[in-house]
KOLVO-195935 format. One record per residue (C-alpha): x negated, y, z; residue in three letters. Coordinates in steps of 0.05 Angstrom, whole numbers, plus 32768, in hexadecimal, padded with zeros to 4 digits. Layout:
XYZALA;...
end
This chain:
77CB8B3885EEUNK;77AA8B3885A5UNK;778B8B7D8596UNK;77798B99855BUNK;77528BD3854CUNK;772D8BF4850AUNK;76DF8BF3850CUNK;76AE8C0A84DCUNK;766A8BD984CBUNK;76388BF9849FUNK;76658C1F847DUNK;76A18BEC8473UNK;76E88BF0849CUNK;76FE8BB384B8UNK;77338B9984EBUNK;77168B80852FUNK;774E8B4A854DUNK;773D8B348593UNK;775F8B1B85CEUNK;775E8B51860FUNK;77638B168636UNK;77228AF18621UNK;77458AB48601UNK;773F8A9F85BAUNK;77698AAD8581UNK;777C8A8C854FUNK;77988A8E8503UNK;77AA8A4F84D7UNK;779C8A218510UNK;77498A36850CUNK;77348A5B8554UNK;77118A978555UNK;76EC8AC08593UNK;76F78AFF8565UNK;77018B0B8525UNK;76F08B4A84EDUNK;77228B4C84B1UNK;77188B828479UNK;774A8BBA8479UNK;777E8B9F8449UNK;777D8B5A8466UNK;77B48B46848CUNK;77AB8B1684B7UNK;77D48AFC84F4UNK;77B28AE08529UNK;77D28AC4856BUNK;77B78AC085ADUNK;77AB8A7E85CAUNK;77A68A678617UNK;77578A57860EUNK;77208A73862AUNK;76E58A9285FFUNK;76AD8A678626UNK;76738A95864AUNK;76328A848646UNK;76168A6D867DUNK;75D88A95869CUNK;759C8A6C86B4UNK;
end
């Protein structure tokens, strides 16, 4: 499920889209791990079936 919350950076409100289920998103066909939108913006983002890779620890 896409979620979408309001967050504050240095002063500035933006929109904080994410997946809960750690996969990418995506909007206009370009994929996205995350994504911050100014308040105002608004942007639709859907939920795709592909992971967000993990780095892997050494």
């Amino acid at each position: 499920m896409i979620i979408t919350e309001k967050t504050t950076i240095n002063g500035k409100k933006f929109k904080h889209t994410y997946s809960d289920k750690g996969m990418k998103i995506k909007r206009d066909n370009v994929m996205y791990d995350e994504a911050y939108d100014p308040v105002g913006f608004d942007r639709e983002y859907e939920e795709t079936n592909i992971p967000i890779e993990s780095e892997v620890e050494e």
